[in-house]
C-alpha positions as a Markdown table, in Angstrom:
| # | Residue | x | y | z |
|---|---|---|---|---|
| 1 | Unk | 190.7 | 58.4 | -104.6 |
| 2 | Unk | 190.8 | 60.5 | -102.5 |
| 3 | Unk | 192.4 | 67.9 | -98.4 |
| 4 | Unk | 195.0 | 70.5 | -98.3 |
| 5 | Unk | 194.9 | 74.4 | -98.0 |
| 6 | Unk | 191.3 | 73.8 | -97.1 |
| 7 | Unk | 191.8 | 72.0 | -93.9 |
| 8 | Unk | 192.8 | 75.1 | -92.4 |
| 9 | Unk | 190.9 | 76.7 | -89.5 |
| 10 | Unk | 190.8 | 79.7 | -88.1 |
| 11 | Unk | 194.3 | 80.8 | -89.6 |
| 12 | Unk | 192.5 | 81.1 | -93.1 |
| 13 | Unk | 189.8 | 83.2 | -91.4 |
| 14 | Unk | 189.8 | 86.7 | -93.7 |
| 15 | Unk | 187.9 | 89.4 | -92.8 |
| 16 | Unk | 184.6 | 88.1 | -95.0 |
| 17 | Unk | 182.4 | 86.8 | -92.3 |
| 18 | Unk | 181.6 | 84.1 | -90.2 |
| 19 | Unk | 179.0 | 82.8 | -92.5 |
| 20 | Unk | 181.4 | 81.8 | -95.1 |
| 21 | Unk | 183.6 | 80.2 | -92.4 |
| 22 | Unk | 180.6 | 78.0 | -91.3 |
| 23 | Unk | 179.8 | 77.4 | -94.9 |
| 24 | Unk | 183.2 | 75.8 | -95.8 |
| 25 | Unk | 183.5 | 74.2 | -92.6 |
| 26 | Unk | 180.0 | 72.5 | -93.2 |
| 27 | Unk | 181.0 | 71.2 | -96.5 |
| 28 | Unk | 184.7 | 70.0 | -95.9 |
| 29 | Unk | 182.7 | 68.2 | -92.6 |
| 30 | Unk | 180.6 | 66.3 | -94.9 |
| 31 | Unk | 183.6 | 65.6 | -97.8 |
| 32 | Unk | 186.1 | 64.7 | -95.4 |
| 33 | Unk | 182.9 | 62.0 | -94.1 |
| 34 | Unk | 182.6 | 60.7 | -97.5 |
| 35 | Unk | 186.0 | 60.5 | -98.3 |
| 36 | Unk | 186.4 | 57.9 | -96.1 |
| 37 | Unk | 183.3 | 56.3 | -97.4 |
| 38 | Unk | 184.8 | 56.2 | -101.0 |
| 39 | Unk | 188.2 | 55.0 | -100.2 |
| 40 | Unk | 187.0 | 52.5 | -97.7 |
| 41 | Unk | 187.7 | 49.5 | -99.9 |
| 42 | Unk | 191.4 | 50.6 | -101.2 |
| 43 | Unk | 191.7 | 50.2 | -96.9 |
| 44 | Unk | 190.1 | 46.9 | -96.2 |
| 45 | Unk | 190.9 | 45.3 | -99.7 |
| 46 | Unk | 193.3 | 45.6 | -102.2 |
| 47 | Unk | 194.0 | 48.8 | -104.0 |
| 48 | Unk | 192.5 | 47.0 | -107.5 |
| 49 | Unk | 189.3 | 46.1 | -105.6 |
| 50 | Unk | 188.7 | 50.1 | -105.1 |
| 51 | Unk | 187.7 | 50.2 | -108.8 |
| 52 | Unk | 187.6 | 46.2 | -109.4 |
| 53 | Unk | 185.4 | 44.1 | -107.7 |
| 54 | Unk | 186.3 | 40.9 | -108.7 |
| 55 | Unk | 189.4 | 41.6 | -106.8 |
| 56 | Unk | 187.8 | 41.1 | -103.2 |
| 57 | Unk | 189.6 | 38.7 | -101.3 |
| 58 | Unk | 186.2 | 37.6 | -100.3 |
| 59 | Unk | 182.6 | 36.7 | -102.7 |
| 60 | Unk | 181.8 | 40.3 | -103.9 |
| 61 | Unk | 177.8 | 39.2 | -104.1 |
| 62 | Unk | 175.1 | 40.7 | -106.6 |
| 63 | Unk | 173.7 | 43.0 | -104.0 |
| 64 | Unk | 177.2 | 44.3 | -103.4 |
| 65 | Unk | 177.5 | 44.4 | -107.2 |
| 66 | Unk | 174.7 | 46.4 | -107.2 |
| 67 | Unk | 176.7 | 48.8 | -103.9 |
| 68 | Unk | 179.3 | 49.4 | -106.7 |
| 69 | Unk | 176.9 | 51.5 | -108.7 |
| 70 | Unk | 175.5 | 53.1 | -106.4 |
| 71 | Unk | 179.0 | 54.2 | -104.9 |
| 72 | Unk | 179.9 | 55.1 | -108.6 |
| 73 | Unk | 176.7 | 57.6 | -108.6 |
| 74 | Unk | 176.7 | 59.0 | -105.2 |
| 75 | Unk | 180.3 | 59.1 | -103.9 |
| 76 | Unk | 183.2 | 58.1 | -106.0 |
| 77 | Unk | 184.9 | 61.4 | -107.5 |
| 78 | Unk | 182.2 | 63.3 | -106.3 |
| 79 | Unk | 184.0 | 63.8 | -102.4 |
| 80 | Unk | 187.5 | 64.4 | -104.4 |
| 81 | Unk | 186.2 | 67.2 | -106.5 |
| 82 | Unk | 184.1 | 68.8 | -103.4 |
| 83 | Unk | 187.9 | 68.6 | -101.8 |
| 84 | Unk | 189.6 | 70.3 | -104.9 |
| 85 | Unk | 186.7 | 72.7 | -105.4 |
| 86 | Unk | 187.6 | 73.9 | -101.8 |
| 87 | Unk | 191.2 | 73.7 | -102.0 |
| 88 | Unk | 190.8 | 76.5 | -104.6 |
| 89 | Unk | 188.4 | 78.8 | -102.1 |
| 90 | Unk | 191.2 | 78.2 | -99.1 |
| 91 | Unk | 193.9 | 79.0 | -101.4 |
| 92 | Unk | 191.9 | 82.6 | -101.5 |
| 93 | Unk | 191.1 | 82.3 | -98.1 |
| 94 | Unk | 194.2 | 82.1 | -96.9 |
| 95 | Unk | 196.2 | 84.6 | -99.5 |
| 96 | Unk | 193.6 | 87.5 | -98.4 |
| 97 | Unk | 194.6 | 86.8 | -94.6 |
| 98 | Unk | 197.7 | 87.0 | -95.7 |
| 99 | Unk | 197.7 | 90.1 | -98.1 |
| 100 | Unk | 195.4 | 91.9 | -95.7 |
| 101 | Unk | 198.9 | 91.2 | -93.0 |
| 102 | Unk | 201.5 | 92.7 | -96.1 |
| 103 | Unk | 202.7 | 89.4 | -96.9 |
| 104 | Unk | 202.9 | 87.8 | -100.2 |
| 105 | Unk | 202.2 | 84.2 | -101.8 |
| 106 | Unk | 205.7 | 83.5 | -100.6 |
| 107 | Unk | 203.5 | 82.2 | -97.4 |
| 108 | Unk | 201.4 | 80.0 | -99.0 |
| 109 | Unk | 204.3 | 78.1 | -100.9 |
| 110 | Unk | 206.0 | 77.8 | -98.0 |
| 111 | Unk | 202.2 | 76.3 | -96.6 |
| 112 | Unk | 201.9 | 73.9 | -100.0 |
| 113 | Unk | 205.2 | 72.6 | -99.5 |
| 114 | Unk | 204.8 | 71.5 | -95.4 |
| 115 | Unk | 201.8 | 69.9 | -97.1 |
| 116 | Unk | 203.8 | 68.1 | -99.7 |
| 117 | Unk | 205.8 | 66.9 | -96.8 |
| 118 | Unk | 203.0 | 65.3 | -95.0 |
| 119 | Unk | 201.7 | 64.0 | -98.3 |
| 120 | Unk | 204.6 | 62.0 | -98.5 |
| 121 | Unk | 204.7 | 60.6 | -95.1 |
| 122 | Unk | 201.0 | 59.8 | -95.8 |
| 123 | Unk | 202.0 | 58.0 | -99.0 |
| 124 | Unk | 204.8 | 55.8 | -97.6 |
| 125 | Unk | 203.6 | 55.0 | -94.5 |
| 126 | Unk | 200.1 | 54.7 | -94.1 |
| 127 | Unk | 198.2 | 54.7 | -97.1 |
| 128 | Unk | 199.0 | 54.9 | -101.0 |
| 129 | Unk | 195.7 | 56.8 | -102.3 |
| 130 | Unk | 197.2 | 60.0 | -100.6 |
| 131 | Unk | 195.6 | 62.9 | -102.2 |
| 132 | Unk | 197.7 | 65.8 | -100.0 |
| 133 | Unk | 201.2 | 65.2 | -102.0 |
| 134 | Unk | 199.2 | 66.1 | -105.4 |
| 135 | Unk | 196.7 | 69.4 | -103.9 |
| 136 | Unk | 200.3 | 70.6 | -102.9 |
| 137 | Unk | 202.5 | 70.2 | -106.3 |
| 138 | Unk | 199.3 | 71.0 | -108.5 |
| 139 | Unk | 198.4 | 74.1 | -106.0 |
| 140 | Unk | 201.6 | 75.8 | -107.0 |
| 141 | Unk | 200.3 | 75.4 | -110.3 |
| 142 | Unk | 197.4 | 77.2 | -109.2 |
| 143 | Unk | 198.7 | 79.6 | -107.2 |
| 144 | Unk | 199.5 | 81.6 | -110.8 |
| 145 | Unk | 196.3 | 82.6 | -111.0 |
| 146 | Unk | 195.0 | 83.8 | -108.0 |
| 147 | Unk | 195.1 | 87.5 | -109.1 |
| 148 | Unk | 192.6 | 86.8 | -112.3 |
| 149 | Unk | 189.7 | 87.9 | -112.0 |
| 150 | Unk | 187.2 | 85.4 | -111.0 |
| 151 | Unk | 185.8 | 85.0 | -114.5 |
| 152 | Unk | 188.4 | 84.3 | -116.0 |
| 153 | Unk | 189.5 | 81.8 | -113.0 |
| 154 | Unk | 185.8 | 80.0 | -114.1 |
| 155 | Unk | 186.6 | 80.2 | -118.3 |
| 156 | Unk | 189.9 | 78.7 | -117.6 |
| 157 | Unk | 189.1 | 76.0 | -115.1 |
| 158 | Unk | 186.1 | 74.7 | -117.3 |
| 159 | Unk | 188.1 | 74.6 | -120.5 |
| 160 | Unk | 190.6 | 72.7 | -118.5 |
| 161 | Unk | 188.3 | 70.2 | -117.4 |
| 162 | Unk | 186.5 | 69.8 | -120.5 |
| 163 | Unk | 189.7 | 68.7 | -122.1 |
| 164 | Unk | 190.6 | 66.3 | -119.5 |
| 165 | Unk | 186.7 | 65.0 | -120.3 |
| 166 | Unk | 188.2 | 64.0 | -123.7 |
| 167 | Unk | 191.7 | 62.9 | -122.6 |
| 168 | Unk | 190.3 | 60.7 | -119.7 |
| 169 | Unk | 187.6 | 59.2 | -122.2 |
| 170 | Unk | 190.6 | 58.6 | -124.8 |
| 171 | Unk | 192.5 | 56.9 | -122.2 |
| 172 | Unk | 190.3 | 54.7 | -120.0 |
| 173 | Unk | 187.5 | 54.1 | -123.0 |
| 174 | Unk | 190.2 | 52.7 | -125.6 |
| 175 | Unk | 191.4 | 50.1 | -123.7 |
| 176 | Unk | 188.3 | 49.3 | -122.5 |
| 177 | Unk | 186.9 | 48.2 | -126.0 |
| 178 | Unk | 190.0 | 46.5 | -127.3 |
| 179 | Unk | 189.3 | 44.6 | -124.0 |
| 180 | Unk | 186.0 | 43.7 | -123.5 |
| 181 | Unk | 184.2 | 44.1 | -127.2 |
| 182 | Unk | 184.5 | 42.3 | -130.5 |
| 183 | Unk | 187.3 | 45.2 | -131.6 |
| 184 | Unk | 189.7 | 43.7 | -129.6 |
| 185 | Unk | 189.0 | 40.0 | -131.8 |
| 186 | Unk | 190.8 | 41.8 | -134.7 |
| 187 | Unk | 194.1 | 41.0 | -135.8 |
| 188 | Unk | 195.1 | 44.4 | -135.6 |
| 189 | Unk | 194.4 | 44.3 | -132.4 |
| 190 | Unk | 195.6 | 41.2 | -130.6 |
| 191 | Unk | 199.3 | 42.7 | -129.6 |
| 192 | Unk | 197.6 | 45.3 | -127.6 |
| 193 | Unk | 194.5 | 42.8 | -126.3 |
| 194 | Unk | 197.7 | 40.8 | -125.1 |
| 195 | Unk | 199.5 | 44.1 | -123.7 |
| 196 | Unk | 195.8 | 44.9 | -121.4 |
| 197 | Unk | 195.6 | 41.5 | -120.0 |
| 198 | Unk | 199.2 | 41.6 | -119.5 |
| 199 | Unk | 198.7 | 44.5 | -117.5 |
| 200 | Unk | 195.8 | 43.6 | -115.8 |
| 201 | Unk | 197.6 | 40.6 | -114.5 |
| 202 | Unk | 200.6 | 42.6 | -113.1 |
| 203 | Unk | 198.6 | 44.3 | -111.0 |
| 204 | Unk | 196.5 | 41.6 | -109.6 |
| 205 | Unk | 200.3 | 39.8 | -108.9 |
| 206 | Unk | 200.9 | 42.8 | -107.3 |
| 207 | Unk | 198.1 | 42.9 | -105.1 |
| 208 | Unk | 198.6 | 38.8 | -104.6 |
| 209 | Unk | 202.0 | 40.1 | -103.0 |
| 210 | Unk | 201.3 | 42.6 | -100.8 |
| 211 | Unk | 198.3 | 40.9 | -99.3 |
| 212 | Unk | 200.2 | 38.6 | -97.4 |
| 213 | Unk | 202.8 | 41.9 | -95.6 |
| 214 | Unk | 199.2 | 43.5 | -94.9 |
| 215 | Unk | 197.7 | 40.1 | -93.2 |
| 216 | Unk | 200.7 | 39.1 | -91.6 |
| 217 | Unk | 201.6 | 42.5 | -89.8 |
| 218 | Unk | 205.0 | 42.6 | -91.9 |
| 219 | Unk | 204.5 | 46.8 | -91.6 |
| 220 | Unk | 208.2 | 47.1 | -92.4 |
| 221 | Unk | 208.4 | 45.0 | -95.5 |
| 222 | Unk | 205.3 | 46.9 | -96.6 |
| 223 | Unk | 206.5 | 50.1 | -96.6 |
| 224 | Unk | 210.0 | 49.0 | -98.6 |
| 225 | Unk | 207.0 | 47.3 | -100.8 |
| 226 | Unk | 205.5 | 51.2 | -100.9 |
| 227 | Unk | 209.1 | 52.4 | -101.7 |
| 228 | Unk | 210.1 | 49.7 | -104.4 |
| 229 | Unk | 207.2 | 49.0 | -106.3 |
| 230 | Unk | 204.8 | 52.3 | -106.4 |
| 231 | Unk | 207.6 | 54.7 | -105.2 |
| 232 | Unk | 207.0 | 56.5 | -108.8 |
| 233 | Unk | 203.0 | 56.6 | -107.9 |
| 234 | Unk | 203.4 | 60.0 | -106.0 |
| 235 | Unk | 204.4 | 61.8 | -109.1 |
| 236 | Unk | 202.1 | 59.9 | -111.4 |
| 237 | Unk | 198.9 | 60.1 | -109.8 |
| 238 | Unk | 199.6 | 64.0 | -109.5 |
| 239 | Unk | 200.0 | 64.1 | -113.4 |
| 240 | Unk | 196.9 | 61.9 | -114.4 |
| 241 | Unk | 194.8 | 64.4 | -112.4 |
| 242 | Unk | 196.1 | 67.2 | -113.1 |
| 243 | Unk | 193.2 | 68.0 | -115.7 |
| 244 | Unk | 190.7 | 67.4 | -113.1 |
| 245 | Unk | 192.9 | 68.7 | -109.5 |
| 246 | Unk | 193.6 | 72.7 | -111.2 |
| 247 | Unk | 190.4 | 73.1 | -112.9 |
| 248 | Unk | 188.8 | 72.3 | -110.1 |
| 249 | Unk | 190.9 | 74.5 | -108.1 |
| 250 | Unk | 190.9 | 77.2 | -110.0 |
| 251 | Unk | 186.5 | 76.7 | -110.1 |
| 252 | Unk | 186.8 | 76.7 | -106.3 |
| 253 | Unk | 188.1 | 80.2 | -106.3 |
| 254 | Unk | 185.7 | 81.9 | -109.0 |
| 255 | Unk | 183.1 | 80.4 | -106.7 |
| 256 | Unk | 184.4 | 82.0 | -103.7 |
| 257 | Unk | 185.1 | 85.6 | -105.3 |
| 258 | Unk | 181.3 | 85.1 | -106.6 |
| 259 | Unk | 180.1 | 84.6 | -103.0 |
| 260 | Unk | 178.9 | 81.0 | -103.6 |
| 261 | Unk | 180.0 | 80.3 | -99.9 |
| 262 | Unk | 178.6 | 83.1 | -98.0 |
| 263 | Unk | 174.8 | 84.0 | -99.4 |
| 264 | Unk | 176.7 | 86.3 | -102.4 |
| 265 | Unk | 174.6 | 84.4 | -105.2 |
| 266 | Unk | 170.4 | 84.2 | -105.2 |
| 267 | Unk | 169.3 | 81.7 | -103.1 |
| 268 | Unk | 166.7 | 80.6 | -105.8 |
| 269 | Unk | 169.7 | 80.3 | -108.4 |
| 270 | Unk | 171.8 | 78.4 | -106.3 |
| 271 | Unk | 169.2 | 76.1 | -105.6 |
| 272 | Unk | 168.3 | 75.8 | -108.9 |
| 273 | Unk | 171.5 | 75.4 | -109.9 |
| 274 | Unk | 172.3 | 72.5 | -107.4 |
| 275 | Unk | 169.4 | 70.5 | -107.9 |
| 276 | Unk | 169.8 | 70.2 | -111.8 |
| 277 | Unk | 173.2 | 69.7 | -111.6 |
| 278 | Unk | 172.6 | 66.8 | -108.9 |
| 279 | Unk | 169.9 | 65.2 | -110.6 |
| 280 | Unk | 171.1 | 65.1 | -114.5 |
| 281 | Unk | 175.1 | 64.0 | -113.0 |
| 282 | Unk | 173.2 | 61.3 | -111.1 |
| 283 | Unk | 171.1 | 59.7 | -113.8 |
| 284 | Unk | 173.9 | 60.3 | -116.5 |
| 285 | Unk | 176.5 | 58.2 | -113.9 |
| 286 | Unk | 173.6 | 56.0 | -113.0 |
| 287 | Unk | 173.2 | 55.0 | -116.8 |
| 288 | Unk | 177.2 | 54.5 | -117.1 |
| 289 | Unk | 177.3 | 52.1 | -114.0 |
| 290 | Unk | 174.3 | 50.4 | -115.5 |
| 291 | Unk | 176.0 | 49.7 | -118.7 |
| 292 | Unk | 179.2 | 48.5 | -116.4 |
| 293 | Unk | 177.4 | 46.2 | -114.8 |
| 294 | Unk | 175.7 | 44.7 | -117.7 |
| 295 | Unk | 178.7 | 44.2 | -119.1 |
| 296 | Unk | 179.9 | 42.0 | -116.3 |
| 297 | Unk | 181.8 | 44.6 | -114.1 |
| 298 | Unk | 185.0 | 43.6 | -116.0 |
| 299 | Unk | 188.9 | 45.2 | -115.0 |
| 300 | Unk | 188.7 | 47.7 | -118.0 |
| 301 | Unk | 184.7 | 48.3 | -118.2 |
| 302 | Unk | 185.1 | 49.0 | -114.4 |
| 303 | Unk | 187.8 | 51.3 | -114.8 |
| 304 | Unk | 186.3 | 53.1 | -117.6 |
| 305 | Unk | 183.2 | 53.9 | -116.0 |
| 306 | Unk | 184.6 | 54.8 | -113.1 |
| 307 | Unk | 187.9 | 57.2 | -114.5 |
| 308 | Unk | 186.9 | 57.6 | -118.3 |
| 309 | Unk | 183.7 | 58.2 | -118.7 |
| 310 | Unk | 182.1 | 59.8 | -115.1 |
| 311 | Unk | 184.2 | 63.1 | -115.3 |
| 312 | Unk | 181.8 | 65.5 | -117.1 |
| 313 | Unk | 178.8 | 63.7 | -115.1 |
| 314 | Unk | 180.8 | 64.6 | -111.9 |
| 315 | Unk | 181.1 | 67.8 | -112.6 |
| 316 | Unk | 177.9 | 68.5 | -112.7 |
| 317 | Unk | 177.6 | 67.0 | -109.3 |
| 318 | Unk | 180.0 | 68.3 | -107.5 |
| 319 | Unk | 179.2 | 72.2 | -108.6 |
| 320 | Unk | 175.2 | 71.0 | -107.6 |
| 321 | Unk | 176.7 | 69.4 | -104.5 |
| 322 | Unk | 178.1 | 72.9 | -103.6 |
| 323 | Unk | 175.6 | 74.8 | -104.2 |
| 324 | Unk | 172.9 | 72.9 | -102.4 |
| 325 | Unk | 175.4 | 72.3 | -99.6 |
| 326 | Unk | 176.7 | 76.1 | -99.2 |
| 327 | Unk | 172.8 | 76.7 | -98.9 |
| 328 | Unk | 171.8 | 73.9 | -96.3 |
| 329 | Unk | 175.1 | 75.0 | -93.9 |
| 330 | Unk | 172.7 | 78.2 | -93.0 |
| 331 | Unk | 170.4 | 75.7 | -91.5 |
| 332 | Unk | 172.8 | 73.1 | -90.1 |
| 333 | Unk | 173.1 | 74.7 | -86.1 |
| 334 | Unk | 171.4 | 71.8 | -84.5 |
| 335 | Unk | 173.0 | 69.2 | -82.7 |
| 336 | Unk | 174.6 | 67.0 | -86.1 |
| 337 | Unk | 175.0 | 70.3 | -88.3 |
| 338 | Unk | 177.3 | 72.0 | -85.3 |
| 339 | Unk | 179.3 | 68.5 | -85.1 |
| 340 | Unk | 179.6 | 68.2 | -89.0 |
| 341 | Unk | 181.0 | 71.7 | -88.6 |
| 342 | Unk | 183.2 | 70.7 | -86.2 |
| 343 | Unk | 184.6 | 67.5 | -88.1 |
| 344 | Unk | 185.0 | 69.8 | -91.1 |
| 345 | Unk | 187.5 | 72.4 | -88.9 |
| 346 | Unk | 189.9 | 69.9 | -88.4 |
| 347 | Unk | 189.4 | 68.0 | -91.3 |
| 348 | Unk | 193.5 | 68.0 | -91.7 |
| 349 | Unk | 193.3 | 65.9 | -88.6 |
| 350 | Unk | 190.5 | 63.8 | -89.5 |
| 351 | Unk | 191.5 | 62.9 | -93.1 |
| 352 | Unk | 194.8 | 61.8 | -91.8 |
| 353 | Unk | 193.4 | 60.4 | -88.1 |
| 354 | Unk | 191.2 | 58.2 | -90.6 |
| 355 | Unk | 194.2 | 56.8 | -92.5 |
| 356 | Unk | 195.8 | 55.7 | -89.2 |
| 357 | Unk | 192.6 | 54.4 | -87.8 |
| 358 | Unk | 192.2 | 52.5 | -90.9 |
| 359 | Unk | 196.2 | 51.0 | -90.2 |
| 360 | Unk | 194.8 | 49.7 | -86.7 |
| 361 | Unk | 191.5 | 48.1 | -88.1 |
| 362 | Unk | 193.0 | 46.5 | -91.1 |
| 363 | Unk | 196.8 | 45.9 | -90.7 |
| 364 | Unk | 197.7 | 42.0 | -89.3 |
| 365 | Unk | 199.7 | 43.9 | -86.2 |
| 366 | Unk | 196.6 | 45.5 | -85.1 |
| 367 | Unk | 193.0 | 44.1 | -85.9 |
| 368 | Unk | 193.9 | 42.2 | -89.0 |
| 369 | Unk | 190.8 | 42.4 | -90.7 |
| 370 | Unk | 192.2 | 43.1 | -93.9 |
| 371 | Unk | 191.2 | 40.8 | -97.1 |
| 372 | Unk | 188.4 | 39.9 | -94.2 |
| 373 | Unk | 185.1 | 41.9 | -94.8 |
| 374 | Unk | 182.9 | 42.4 | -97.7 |
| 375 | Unk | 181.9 | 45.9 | -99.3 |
| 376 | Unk | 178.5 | 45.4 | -96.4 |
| 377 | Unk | 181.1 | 45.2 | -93.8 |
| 378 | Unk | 183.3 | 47.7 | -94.7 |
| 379 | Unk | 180.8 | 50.3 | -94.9 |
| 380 | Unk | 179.9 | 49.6 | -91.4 |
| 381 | Unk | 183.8 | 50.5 | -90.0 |
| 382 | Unk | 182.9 | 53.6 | -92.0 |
| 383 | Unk | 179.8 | 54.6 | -90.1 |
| 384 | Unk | 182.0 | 53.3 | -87.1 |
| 385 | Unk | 184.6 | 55.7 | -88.0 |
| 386 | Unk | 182.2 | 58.7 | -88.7 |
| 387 | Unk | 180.8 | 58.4 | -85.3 |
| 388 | Unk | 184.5 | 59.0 | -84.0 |
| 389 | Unk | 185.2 | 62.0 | -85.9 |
| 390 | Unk | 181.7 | 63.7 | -84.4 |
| 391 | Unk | 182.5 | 62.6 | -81.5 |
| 392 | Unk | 186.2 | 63.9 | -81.1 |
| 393 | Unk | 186.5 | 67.0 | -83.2 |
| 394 | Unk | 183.6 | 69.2 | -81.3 |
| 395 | Unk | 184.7 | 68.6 | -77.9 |
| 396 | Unk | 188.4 | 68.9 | -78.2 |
| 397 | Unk | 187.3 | 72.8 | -80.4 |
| 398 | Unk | 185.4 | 74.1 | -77.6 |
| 399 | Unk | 189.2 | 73.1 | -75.3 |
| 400 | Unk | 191.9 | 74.0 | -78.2 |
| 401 | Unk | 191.9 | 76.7 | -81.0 |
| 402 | Unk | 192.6 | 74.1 | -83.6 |
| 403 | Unk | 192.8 | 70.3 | -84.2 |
| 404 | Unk | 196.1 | 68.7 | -83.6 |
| 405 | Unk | 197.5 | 68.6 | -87.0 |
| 406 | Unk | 195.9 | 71.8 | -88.0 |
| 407 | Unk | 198.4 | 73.5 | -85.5 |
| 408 | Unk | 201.6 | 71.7 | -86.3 |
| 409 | Unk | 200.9 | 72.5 | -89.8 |
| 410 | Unk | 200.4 | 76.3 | -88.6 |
| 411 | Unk | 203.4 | 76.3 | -86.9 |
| 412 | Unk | 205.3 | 74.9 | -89.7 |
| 413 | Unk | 204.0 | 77.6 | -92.0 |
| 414 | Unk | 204.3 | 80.7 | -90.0 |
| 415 | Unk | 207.4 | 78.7 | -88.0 |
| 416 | Unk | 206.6 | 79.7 | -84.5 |
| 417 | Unk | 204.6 | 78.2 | -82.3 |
| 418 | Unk | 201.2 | 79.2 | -81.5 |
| 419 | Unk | 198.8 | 79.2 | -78.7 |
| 420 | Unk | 196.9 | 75.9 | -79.0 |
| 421 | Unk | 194.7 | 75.5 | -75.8 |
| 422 | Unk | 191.7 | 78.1 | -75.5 |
């Protein structure tokens, strides 16, 4: 499911050029878009439906069977990693600002944990597939390896995500045959058959419960919900990740120390580069969401397709996503490309604007539309919702040097208060 260090604007704006500026802000314009796109149904469903379909409160149908795969190939994972890869480049961003100014990393903890702060708030009170709480912790992580050189920062943060390939395949895939194949018929078996469906039903119950607090506009009792039953969430999902969030981060900064973001790499090999990686991630994630649905889009098929056995696919993608991406940005000055640009520099804002938005569409207080709308529908709010974030986010740069949240979180960090108007 799925922004941190690089939401920020013009603070993390080292002397390197305004190409690379325009480059990242083209990209984290079109994640922060499809982040919305991918999450959509943890908003307007329950959180098992993100991954589950049969968990719709409403007839999942076959041609929405069919949406599930082709969310699996095009978005899921894909807008996370483009997030992380970039976390990693505004990390560097940032700490060369900050170097070039005689200050030390000591700034850019102090950055991480304000994000950790809103990360929380994010969690508890408006949405549980948070993302910021776990870029903050894990970036600290990071952070120790700034200084390598950027090869090393590539050798490191593909061995790292090579083992969590095998890790993630251990623990989604083994579940997934004890559940679904003839394995699981053994006798050998049958305890832990008994322990998955056990499991599986705890969390629908779960999601039986708080359907009603989201329905019913019973905010309060919702976020004690948040607090009592997934309060330990925050520091899980950090940990499951963590062999996908670093190595990624740690990819994003070799890529920016190669120049991936500001024409410092042949055009030829970056396109190259991006359409392979595009094309043979696509058809290897189209053959695993195949195989899913064949096998009936089932709790633990679903779940290993999507967590178990996509990473290495997604890799693929994501590095072809940024390389084909950094290149188009050089292109993108019309109308659209300066208001994806736009979206992207106060991304901070729009990634967590969108999580309130989403509160006022779906909550029973608001809109109550939640439990209400299919997978078709749902992707219409998002559409709905990009055309908000174009809308807003160039108009209100050309008035004020950042967006709203980006300069509360710059004030936090540097604590002072900065000019915001123009």
């Amino acid at each position: 499911m799925e922004p941190a260090t690089q939401f920020a604007q013009s603070d993390t704006a080292a002397p390197t050029g305004r190409d690379r500026l325009d480059s990242l802000d083209f990209i984290r314009g079109i994640a922060v878009m499809g982040i919305l796109a991918a999450n959509i149904v943890a908003f307007g469903q329950s959180f098992p439906a993100y991954i589950y379909p049969a968990a719709f409160e409403v007839p999942h149908s076959a041609a929405e069977d069919w949406m599930w795969v082709a969310q699996l190939v095009l978005v899921d994972g894909k807008m996370r990693g483009l997030f992380t890869l970039l976390f990693g480049a505004g990390m560097l961003l940032f700490l060369d600002r900050a170097w070039a100014a005689g200050k030390g990393r000591s700034l850019q903890v102090r950055r991480l944990l304000w994000l950790a702060v809103f990360g929380l708030i994010h969690f508890f009170f408006l949405w549980r597939g948070d993302i910021l709480f776990g870029y903050a912790t894990l970036g600290l992580v990071a952070l120790l390896f700034v200084k390598l050189p950027p090869h090393k920062q590539m050798a490191i943060g593909i061995t790292g995500y090579l083992v969590g390939v095998v890790a993630y395949a251990a623990m989604m895939g083994a579940p997934q045959i004890v559940a679904d194949s003839p394995v699981g018929d053994q006798p050998q078996f049958s305890e832990m058959r008994e322990g998955l469906q056990s499991g599986m039903d705890s969390e629908m119950a779960d999601a039986k419960a708080e359907s009603p607090l989201l329905r019913e506009g019973r905010y309060g009792e919702w976020v004690a919900h948040n607090f009592s039953a997934h309060g330990s969430m925050v520091l899980i999902t950090p940990i499951l990740f963590s062999f996908e969030t670093i190595p990624l981060m740690l990819i994003g900064m070799a890529l920016y120390r190669y120049g991936l973001f500001n024409g410092g790499i042949d055009r030829g090999k970056m396109r190259r580069w991006g359409w392979t990686g595009v094309i043979v991630g696509s058809l290897v994630t189209l053959a695993i969401g195949l195989w899913a649905k064949a096998g009936g889009l089932t709790y633990y098929g679903t779940m290993a397709a999507m967590l178990g056995w996509s990473p290495l696919p997604r890799l693929a993608m994501v590095m072809g996503l940024a390389s084909l991406l950094a290149l188009w940005s050089a292109h993108a000055n019309g109308w659209l490309g300066e208001r994806v640009k736009a979206a992207g520099r106060a991304a901070f804002t729009n990634y967590l604007g969108t999580s309130m938005m989403m509160v006022l569409v779906f909550h029973g207080w608001a809109l109550g539309l939640y439990g209400e709308l299919g997978r078709s529908a749902l992707y219409l709010v998002v559409l709905a919702a990009w055309i908000v974030m174009l809308a807003w986010s160039k108009p209100w740069l050309e008035r004020f040097r950042y967006g709203p949240l980006e300069w509360l979180w710059r004030c936090l960090t540097y604590g002072r208060l900065f000019p915001l108007r123009r």
